[in-house]
CHARMM internal coordinates of N, CA and C (Angstrom, degrees):
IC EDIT
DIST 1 N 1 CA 1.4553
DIST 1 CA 1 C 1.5270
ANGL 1 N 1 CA 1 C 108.71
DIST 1 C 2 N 1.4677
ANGL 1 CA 1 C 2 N 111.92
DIHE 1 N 1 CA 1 C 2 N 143.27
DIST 2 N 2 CA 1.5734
ANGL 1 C 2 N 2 CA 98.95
DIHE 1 CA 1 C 2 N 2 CA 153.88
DIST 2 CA 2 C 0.8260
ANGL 2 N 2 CA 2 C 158.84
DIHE 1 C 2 N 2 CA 2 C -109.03
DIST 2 C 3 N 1.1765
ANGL 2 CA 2 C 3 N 133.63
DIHE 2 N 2 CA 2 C 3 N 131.68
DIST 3 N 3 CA 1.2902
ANGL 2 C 3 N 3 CA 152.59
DIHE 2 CA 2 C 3 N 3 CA -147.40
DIST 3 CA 3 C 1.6838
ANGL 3 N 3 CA 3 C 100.37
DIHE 2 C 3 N 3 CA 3 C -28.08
DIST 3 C 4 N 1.3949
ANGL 3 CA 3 C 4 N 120.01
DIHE 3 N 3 CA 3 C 4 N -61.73
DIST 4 N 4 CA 1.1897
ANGL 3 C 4 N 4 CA 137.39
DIHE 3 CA 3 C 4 N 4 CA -167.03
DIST 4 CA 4 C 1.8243
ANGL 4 N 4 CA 4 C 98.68
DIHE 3 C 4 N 4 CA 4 C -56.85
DIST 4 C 5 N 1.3058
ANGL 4 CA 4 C 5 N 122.93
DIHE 4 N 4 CA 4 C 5 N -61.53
DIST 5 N 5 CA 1.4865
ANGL 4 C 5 N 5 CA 113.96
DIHE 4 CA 4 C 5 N 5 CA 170.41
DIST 5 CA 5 C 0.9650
ANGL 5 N 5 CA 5 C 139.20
DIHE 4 C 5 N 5 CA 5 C -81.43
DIST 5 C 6 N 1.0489
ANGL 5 CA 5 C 6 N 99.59
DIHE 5 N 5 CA 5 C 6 N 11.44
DIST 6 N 6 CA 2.1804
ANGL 5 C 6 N 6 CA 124.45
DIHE 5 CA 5 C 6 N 6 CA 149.53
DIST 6 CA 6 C 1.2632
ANGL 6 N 6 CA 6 C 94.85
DIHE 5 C 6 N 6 CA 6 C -61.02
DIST 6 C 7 N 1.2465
ANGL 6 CA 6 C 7 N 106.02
DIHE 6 N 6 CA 6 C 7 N -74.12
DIST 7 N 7 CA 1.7784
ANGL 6 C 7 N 7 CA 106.36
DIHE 6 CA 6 C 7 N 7 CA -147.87
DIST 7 CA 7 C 1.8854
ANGL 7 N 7 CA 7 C 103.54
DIHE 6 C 7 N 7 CA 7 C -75.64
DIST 7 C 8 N 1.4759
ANGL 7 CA 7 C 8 N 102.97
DIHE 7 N 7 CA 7 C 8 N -22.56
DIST 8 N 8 CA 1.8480
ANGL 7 C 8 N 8 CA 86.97
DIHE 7 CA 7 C 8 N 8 CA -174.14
DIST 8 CA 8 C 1.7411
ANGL 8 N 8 CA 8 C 92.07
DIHE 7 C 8 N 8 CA 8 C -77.99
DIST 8 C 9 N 1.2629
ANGL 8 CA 8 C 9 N 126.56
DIHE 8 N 8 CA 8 C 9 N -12.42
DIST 9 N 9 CA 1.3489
ANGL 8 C 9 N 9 CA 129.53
DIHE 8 CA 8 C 9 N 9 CA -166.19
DIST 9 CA 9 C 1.6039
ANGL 9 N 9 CA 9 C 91.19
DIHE 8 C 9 N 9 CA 9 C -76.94
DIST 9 C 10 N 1.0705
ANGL 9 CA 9 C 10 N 125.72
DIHE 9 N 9 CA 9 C 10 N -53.88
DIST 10 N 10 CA 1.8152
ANGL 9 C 10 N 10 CA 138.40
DIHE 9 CA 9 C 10 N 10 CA -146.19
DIST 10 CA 10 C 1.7157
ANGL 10 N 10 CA 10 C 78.30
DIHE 9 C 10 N 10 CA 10 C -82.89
DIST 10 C 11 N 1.5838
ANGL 10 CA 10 C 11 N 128.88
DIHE 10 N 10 CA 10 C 11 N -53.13
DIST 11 N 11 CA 1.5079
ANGL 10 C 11 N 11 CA 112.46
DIHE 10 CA 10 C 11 N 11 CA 169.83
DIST 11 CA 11 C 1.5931
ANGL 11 N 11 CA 11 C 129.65
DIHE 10 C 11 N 11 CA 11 C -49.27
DIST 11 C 12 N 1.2595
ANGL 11 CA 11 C 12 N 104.49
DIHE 11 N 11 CA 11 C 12 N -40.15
DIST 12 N 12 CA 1.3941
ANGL 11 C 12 N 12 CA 101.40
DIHE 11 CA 11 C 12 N 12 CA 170.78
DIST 12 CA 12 C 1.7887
ANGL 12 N 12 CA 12 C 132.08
DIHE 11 C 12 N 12 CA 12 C -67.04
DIST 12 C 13 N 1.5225
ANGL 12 CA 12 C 13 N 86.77
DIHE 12 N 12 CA 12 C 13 N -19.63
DIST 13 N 13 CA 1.6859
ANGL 12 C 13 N 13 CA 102.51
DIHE 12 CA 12 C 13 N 13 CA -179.97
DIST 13 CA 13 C 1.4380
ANGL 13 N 13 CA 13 C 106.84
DIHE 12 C 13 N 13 CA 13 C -86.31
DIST 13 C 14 N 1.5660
ANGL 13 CA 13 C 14 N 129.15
DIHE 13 N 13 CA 13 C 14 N -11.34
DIST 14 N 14 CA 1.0468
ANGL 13 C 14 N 14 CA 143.26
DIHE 13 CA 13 C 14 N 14 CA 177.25
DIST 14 CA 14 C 1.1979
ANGL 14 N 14 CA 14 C 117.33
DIHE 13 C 14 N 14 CA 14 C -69.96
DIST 14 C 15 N 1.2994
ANGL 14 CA 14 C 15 N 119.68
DIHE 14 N 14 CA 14 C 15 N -36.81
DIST 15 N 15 CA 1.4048
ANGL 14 C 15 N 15 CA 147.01
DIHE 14 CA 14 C 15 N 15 CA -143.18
DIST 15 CA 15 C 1.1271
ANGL 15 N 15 CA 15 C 99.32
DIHE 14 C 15 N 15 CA 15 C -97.47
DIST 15 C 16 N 1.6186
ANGL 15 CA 15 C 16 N 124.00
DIHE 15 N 15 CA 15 C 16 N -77.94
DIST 16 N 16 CA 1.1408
ANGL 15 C 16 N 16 CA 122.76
DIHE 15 CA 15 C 16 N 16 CA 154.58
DIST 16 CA 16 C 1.5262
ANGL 16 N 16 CA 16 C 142.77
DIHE 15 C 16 N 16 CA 16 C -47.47
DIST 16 C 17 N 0.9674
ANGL 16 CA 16 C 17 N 126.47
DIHE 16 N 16 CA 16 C 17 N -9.51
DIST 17 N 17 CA 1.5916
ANGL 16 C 17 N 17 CA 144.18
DIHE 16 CA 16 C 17 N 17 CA 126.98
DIST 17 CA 17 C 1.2894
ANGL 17 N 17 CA 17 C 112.62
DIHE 16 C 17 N 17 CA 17 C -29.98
DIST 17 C 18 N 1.3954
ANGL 17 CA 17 C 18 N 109.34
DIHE 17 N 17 CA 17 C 18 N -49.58
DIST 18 N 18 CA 1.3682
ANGL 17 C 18 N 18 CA 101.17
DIHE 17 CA 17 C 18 N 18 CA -153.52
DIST 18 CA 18 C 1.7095
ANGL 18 N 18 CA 18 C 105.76
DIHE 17 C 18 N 18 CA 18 C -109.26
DIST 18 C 19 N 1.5488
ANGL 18 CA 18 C 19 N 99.09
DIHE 18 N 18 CA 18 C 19 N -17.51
DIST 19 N 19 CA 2.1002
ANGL 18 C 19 N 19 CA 96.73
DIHE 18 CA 18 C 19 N 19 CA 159.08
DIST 19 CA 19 C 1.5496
ANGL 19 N 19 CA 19 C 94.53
DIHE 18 C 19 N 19 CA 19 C -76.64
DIST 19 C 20 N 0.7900
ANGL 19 CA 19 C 20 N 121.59
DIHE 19 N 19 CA 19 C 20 N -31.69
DIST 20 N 20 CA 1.7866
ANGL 19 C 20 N 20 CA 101.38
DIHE 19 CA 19 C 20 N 20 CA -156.49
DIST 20 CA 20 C 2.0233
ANGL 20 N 20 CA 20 C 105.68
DIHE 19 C 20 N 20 CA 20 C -74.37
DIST 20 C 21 N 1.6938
ANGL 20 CA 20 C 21 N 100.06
DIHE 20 N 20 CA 20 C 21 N -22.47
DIST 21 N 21 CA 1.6572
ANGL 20 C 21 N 21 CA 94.52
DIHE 20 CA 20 C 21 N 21 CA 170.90
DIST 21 CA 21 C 1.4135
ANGL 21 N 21 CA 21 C 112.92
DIHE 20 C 21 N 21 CA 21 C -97.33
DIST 21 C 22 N 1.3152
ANGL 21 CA 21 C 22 N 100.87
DIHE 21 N 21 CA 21 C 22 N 4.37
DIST 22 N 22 CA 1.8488
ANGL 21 C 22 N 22 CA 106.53
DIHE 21 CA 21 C 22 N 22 CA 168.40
DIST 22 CA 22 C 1.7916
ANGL 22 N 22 CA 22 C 108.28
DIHE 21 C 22 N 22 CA 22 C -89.05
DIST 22 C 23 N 1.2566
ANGL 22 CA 22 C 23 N 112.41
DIHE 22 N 22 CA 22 C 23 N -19.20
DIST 23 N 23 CA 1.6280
ANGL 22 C 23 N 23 CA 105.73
DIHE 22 CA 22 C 23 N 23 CA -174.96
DIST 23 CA 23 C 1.8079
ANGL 23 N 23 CA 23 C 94.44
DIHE 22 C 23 N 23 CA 23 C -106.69
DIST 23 C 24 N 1.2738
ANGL 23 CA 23 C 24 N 132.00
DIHE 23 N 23 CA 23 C 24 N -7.12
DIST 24 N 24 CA 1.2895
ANGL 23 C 24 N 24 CA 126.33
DIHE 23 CA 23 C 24 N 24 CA 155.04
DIST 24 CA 24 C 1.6630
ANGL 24 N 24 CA 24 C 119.10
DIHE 23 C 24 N 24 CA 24 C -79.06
DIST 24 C 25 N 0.9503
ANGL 24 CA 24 C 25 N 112.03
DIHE 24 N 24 CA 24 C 25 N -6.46
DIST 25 N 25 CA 1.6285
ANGL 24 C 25 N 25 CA 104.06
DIHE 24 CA 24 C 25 N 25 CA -171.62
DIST 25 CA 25 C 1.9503
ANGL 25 N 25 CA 25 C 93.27
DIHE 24 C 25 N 25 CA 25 C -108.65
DIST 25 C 26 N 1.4690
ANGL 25 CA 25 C 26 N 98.08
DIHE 25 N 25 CA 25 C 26 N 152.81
DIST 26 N 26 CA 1.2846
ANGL 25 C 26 N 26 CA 93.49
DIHE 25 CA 25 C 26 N 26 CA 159.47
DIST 26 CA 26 C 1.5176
ANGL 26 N 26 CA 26 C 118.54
DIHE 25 C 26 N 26 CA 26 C -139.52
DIST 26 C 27 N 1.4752
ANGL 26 CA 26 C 27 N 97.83
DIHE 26 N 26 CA 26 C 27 N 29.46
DIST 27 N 27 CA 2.0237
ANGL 26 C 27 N 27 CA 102.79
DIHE 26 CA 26 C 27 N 27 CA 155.42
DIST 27 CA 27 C 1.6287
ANGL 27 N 27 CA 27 C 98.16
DIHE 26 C 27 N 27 CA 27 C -95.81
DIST 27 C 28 N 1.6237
ANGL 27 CA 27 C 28 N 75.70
DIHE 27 N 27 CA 27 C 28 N 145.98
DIST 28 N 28 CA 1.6294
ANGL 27 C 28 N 28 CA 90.15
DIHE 27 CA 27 C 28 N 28 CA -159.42
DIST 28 CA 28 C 1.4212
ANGL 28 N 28 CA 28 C 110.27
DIHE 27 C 28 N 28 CA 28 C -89.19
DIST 28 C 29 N 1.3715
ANGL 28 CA 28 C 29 N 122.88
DIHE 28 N 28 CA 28 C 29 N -0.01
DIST 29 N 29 CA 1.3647
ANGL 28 C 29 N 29 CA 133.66
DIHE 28 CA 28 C 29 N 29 CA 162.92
DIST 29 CA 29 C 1.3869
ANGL 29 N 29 CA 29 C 135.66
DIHE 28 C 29 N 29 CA 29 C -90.31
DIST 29 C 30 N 1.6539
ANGL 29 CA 29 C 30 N 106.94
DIHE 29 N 29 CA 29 C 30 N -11.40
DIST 30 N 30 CA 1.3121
ANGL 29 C 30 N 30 CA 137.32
DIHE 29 CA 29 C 30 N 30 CA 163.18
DIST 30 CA 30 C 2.1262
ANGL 30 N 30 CA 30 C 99.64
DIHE 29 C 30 N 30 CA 30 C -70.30
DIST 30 C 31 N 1.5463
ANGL 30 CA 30 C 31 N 99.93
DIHE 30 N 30 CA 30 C 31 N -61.56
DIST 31 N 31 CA 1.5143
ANGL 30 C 31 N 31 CA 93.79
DIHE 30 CA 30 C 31 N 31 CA 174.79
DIST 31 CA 31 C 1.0330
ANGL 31 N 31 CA 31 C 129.83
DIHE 30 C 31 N 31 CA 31 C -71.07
DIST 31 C 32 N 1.3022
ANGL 31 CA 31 C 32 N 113.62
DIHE 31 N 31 CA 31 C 32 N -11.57
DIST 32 N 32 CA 1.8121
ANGL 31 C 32 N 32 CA 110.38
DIHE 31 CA 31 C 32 N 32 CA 157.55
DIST 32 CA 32 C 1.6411
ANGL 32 N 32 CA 32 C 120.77
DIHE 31 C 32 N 32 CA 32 C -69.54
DIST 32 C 33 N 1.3068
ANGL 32 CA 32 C 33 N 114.07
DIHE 32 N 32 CA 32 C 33 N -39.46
DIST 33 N 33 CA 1.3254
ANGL 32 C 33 N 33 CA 118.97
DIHE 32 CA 32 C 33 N 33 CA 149.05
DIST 33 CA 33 C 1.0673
ANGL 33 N 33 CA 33 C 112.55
DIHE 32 C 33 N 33 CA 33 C -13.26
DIST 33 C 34 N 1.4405
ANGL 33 CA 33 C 34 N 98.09
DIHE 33 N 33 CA 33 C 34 N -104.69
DIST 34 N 34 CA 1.6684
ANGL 33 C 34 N 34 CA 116.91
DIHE 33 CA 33 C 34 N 34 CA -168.34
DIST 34 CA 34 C 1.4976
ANGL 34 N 34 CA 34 C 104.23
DIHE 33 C 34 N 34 CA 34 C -60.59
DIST 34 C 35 N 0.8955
ANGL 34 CA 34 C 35 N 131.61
DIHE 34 N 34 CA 34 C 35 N -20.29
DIST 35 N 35 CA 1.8333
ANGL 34 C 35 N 35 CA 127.47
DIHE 34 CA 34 C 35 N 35 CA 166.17
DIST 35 CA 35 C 1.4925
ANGL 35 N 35 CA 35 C 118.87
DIHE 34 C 35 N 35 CA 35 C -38.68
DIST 35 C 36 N 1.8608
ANGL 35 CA 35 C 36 N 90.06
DIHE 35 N 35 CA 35 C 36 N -53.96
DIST 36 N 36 CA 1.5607
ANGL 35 C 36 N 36 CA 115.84
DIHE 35 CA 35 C 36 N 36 CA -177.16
DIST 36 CA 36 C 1.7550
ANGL 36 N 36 CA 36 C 111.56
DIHE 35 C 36 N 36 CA 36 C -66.41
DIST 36 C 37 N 1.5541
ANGL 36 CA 36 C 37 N 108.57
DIHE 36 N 36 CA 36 C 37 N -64.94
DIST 37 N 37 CA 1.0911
ANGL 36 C 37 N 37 CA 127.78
DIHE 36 CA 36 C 37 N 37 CA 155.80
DIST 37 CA 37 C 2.1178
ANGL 37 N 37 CA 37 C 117.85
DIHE 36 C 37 N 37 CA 37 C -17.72
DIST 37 C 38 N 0.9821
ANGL 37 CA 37 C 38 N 92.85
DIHE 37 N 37 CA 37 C 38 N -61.41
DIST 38 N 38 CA 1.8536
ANGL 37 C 38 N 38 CA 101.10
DIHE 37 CA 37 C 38 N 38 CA 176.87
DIST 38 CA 38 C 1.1016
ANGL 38 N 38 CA 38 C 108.14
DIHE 37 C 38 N 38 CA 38 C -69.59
DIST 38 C 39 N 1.8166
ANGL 38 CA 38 C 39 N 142.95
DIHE 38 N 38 CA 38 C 39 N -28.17
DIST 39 N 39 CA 0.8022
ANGL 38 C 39 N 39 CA 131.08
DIHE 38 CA 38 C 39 N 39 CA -120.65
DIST 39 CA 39 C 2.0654
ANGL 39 N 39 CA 39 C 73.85
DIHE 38 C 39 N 39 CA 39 C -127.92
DIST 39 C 40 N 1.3957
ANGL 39 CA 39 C 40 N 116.10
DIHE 39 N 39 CA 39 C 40 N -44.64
DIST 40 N 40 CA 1.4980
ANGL 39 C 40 N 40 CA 107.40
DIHE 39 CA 39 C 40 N 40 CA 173.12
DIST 40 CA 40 C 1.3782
ANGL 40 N 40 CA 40 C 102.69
DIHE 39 C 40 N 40 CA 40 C -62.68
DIST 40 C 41 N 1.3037
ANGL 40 CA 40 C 41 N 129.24
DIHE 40 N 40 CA 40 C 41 N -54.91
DIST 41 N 41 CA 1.6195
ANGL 40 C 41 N 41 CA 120.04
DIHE 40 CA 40 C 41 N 41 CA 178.23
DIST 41 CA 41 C 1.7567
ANGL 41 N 41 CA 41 C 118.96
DIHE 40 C 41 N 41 CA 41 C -22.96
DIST 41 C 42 N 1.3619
ANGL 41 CA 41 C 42 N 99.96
DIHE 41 N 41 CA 41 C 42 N -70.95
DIST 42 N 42 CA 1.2894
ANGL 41 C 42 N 42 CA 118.82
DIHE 41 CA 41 C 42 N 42 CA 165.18
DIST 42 CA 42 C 1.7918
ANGL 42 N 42 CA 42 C 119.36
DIHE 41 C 42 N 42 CA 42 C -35.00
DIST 42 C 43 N 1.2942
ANGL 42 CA 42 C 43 N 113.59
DIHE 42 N 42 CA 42 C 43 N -53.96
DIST 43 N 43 CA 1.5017
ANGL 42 C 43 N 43 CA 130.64
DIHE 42 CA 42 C 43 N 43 CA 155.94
DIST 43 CA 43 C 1.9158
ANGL 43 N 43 CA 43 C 114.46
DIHE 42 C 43 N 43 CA 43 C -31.93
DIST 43 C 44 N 1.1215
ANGL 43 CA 43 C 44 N 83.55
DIHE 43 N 43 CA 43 C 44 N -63.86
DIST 44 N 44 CA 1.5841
ANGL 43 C 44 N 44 CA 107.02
DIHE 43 CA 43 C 44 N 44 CA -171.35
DIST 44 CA 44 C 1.5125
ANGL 44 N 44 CA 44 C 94.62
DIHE 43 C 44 N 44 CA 44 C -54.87
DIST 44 C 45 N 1.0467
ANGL 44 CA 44 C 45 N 126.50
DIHE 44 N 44 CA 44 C 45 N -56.42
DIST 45 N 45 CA 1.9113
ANGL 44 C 45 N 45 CA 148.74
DIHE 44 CA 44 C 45 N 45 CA -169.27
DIST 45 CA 45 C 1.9739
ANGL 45 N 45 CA 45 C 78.35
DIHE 44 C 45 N 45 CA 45 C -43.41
DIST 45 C 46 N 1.3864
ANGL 45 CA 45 C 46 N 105.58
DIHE 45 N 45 CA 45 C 46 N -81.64
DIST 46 N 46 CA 1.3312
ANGL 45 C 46 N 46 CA 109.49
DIHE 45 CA 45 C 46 N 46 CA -166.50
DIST 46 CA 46 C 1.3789
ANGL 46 N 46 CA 46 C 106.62
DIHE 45 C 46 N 46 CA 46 C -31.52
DIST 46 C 47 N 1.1972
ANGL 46 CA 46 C 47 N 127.81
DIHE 46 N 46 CA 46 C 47 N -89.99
DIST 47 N 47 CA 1.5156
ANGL 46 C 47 N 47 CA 151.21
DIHE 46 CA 46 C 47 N 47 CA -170.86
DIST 47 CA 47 C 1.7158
ANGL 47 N 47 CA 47 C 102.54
DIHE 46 C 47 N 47 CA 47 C -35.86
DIST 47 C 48 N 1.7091
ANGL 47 CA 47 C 48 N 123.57
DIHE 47 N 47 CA 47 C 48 N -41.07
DIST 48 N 48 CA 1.5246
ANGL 47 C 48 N 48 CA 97.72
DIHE 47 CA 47 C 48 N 48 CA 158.31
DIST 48 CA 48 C 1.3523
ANGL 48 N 48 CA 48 C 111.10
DIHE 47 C 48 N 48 CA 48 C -64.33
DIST 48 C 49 N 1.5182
ANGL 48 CA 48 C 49 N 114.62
DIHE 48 N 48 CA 48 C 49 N -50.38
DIST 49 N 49 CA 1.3086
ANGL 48 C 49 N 49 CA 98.70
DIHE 48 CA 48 C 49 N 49 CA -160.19
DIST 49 CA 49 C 2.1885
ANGL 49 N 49 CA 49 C 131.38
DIHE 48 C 49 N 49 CA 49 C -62.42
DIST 49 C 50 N 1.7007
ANGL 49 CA 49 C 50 N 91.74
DIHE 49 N 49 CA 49 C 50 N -13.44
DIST 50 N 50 CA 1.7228
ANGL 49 C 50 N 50 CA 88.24
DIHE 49 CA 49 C 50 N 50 CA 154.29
DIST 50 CA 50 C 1.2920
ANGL 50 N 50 CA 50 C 107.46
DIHE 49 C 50 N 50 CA 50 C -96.08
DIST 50 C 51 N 1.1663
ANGL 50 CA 50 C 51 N 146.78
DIHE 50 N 50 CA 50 C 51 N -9.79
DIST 51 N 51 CA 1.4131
ANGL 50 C 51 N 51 CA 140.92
DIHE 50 CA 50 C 51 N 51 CA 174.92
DIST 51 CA 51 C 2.2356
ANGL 51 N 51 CA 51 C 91.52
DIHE 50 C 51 N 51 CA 51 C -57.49
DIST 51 C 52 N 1.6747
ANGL 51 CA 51 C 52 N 109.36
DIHE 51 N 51 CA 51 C 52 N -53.00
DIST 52 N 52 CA 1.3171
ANGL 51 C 52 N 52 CA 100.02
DIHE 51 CA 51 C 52 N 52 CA -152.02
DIST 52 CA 52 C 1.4946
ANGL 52 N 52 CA 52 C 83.35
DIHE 51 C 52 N 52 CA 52 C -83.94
DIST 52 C 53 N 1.3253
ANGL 52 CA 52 C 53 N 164.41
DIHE 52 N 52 CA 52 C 53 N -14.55
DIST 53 N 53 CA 1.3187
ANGL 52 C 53 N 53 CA 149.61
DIHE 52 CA 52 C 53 N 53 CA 145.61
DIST 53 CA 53 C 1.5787
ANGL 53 N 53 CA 53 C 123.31
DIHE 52 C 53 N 53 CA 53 C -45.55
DIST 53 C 54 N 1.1305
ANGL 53 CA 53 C 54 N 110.44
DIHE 53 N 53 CA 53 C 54 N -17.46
DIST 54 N 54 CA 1.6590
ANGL 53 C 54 N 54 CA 121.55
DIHE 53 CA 53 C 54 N 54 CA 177.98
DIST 54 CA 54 C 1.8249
ANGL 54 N 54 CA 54 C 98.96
DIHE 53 C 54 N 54 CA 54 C -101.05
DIST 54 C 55 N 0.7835
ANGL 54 CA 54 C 55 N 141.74
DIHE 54 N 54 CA 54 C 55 N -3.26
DIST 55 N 55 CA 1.4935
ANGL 54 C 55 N 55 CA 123.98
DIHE 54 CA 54 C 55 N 55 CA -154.29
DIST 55 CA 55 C 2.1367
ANGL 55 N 55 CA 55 C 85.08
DIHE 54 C 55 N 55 CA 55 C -128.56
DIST 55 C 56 N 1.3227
ANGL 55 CA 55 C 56 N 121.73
DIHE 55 N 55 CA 55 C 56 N 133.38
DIST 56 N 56 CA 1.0689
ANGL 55 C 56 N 56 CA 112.30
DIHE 55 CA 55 C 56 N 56 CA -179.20
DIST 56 CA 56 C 1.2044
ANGL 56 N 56 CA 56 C 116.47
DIHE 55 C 56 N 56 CA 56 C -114.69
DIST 56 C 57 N 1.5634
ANGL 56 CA 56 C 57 N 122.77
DIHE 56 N 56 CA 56 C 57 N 10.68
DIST 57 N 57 CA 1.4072
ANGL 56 C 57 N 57 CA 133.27
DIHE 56 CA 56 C 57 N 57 CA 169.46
DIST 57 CA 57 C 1.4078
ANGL 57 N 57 CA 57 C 113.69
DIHE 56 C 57 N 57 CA 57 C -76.89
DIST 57 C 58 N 1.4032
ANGL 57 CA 57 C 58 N 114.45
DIHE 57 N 57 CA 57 C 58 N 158.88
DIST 58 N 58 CA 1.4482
ANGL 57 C 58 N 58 CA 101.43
DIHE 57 CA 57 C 58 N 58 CA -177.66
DIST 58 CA 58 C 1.4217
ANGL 58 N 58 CA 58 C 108.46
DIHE 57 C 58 N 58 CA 58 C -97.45
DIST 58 C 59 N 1.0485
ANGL 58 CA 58 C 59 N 147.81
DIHE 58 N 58 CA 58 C 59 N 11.26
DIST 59 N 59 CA 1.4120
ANGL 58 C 59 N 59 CA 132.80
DIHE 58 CA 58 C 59 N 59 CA 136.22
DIST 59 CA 59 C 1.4443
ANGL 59 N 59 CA 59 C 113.10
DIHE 58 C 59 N 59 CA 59 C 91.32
DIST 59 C 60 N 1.2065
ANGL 59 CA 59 C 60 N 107.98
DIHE 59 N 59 CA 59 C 60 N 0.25
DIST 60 N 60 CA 1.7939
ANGL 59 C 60 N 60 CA 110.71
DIHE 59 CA 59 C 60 N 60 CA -158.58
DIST 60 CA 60 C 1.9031
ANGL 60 N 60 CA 60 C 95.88
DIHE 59 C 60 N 60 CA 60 C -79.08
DIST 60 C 61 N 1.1738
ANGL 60 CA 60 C 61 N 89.80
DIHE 60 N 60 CA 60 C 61 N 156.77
DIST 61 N 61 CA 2.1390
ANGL 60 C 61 N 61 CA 112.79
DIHE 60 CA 60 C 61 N 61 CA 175.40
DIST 61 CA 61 C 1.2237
ANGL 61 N 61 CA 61 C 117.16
DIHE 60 C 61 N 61 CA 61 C -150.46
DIST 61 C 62 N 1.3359
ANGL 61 CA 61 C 62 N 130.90
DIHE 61 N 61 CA 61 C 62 N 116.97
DIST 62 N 62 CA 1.2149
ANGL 61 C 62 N 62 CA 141.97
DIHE 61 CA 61 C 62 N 62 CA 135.84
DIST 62 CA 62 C 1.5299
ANGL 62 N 62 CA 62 C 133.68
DIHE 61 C 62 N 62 CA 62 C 24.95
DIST 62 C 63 N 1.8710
ANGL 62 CA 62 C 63 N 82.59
DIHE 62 N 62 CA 62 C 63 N -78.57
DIST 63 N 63 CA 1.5827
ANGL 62 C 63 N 63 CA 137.73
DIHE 62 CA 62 C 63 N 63 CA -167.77
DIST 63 CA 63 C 1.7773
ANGL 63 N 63 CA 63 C 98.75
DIHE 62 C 63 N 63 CA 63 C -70.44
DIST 63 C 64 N 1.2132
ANGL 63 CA 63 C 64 N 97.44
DIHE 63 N 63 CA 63 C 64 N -17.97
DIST 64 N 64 CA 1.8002
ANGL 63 C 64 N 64 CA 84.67
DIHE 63 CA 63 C 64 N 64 CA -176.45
DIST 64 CA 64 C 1.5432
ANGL 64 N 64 CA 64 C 99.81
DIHE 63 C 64 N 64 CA 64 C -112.92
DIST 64 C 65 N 1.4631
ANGL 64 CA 64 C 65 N 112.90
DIHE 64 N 64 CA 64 C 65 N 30.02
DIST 65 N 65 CA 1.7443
ANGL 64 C 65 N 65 CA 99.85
DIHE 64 CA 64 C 65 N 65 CA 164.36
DIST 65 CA 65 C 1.5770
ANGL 65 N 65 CA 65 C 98.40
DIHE 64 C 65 N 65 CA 65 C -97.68
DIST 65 C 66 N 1.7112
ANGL 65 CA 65 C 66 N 107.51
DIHE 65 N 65 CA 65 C 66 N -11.92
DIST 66 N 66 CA 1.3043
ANGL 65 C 66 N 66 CA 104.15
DIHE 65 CA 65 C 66 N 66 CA -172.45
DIST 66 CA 66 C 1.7211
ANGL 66 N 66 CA 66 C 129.41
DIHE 65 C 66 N 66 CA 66 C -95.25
DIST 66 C 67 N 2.0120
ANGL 66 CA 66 C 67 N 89.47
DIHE 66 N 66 CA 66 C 67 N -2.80
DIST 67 N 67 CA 1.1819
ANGL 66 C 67 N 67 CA 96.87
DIHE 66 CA 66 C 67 N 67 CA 176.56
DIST 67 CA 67 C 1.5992
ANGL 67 N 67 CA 67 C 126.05
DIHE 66 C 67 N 67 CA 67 C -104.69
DIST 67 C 68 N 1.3888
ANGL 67 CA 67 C 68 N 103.63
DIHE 67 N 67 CA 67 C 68 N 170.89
DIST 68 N 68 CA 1.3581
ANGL 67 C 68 N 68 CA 134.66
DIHE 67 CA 67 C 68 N 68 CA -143.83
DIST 68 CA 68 C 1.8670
ANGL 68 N 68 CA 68 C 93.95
DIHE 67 C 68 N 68 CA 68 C -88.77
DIST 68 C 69 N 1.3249
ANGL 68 CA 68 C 69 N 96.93
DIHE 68 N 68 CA 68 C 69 N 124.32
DIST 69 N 69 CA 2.3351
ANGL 68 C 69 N 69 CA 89.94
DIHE 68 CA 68 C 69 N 69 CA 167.82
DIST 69 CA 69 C 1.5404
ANGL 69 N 69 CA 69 C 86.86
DIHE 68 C 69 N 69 CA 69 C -110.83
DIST 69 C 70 N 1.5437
ANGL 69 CA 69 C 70 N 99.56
DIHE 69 N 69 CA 69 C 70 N 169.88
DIST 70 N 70 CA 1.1468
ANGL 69 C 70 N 70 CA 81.06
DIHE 69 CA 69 C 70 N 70 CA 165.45
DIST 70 CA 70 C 1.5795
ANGL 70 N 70 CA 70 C 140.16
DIHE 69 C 70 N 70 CA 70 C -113.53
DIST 70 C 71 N 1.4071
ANGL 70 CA 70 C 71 N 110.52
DIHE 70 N 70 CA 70 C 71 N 66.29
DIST 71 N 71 CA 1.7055
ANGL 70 C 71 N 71 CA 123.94
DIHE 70 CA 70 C 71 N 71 CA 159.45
DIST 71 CA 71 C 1.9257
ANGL 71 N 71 CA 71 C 80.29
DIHE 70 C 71 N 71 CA 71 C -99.14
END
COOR INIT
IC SEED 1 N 1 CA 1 C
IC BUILD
């Protein structure tokens, strides 16, 4: 796998993590949280994904069929 769609993958799982405890809560400062929270995840997504457009190695590992995101 590579490395690079591990981690925009593990951002996207972040993200949604973090709307899904923003549409369970109903203090409204808790959902600004996680508003904010989803919204750097999402950020992060970008910034690998020109990091893996700039880098011309293929990046691939083993070690990450064995690792853990967190769902």
């Amino acid at each position: 796998m590579n490395i690079y769609e591990f981690a925009m993958n593990m951002e996207l799982d972040g993200k949604e993590y973090y709307e899904e405890l923003m549409n369970k809560t109903s203090d409204k400062g808790l959902k600004k949280i996680f508003e904010m929270l989803a919204k750097d995840e999402e950020e992060h997504h970008r910034i690998i994904n020109e990091m893996r457009d700039l880098d011309d190695a293929s990046n691939t590992s083993d070690t990450l069929k064995n690792a853990n995101n967190i769902r």
